[in-house]
N, C-alpha and C positions, 0 to 999 in steps of 0.2 A: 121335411123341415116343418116344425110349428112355426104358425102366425104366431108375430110379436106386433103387440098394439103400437100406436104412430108415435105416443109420448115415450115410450120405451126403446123404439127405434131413434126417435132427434138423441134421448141422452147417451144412447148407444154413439151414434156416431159424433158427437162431442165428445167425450170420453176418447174412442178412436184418433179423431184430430188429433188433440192434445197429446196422449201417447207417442203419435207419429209425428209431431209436426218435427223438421228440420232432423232429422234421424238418417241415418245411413246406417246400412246390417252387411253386415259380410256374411257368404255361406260359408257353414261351418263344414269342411271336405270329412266326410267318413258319417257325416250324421243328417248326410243330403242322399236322395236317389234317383234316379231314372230306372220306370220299368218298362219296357215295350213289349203288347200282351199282340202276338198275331195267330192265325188259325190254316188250317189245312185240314184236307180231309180225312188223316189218318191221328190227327194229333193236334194238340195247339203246343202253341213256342213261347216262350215267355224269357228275355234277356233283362239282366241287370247293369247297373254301373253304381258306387257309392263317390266317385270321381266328378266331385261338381266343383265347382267356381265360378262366385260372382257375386252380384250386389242386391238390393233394393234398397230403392231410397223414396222421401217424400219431403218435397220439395219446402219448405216453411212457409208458404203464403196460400198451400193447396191442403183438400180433404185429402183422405186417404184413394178419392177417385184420383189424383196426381200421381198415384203411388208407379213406378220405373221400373224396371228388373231388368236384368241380363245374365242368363245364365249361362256358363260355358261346359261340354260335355266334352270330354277326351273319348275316342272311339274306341280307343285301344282297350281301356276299361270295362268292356260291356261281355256278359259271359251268361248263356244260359244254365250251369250246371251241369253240361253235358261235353264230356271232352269232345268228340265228333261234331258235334253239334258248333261247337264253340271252334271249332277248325274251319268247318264250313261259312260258320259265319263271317268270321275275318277274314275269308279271302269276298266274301260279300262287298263287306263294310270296305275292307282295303285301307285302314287306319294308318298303313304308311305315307299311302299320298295323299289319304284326307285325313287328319290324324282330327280337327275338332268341329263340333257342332255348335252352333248359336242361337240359344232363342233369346227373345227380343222381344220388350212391350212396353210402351209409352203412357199408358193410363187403363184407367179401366170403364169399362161403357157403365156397369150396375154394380153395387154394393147395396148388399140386403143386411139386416141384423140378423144374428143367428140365435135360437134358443138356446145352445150349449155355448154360447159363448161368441167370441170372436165377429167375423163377417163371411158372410156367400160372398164371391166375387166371379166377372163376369168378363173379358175384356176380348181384346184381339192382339194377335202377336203375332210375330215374326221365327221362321228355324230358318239358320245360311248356312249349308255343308254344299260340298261339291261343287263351289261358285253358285251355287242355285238358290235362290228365296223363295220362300214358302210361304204366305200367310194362312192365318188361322184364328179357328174359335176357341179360346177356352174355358172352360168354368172351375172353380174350387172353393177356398177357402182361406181367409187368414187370418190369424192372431198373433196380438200383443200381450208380450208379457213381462214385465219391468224392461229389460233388457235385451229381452230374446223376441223375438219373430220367427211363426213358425205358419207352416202354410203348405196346402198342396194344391195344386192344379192337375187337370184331366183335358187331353184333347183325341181327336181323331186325326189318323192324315192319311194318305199316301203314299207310301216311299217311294214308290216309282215319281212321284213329283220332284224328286229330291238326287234323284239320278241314279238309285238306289234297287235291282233287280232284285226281288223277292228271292230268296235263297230256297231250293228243295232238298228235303230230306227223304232218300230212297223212291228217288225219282219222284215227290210228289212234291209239287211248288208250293209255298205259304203265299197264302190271299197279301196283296200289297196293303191292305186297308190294315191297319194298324190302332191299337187304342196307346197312347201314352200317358202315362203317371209320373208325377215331377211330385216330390216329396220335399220342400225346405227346413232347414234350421239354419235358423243366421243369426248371429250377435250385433249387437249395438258398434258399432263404428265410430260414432260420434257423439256423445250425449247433448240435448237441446242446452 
């Protein structure tokens, strides 16, 4: 990321404000994703889902460090490309008794200006599957744009934190440590 000088960052995040202030976005289902990228020693795994729902909002009296989210993931939706693979994994996952995932976040800790536009962002959040809570780091990305908001975030976790046994393929188990990528596009909800 390029340094962006301080006068260019304040009109940055005034600009931002103003964009966001009093906005609500709905995620747009089919133009959102979740990837989760995990490793073994024969192979890495990588599953998808384009199955999201949910919000971000900013509040009208807050910056864009106010800014909310909650995104909700259907389990049933997640598929590596590999029929076996994607067999194995659903009885992992077990999408019937846990069919959804939650992540969760309330503000955000940093918001940097970015040189290609938009904001770095920086916060802590929450994933609730299996009765379980999870807290976490994330970092990514977001921007405005008339109407639209779009944005990804990146985190680390655990899945065994989550109640979730690493699934092996040909007898060799995937490391629990996990990298996840949240992809948004959300529409305006409510115009200021």
């Amino acid at each position: 990321m390029e340094r962006v000088d301080a006068g260019e960052a304040k009109r940055h995040d005034a600009l931002m404000e103003d964009l966001v202030s009093s906005r609500a976005y709905q995620l747009l289902s089919g133009q959102c994703r979740v990837e989760v990228f995990a490793t073994s020693l024969i192979h890495d795994v990588q599953m998808a889902t384009e199955e999201l729902h949910g919000t971000l909002t900013v509040p009208q009296e807050e910056s864009i460090l106010g800014m909310r989210g909650q995104v909700q993931v259907p389990m049933r939706g997640f598929s590596t490309g590999d029929r076996l693979q994607d067999w194995r994994l659903g009885s992992v996952l077990d999408a019937e008794t846990h069919p959804l995932a939650t992540f969760s976040f309330t503000g955000l800790e940093r918001v940097e200006a970015s040189a290609e536009g938009g904001s770095r962002i920086h916060g802590r959040g929450t994933i609730f599957y299996r009765d379980d809570t999870l807290e976490l780091a994330f970092s990514g990305s977001v921007d405005f744009r008339d109407a639209l908001a779009f944005g990804e975030i990146e985190c680390r976790l655990d899945m065994t934190s989550l109640g979730v046994r690493p699934p092996s393929f040909l007898g060799i188990a995937v490391s629990p440590d996990v990298r996840v990528v949240v992809s948004l596009e959300a529409e305006s909800a409510q115009l200021s």
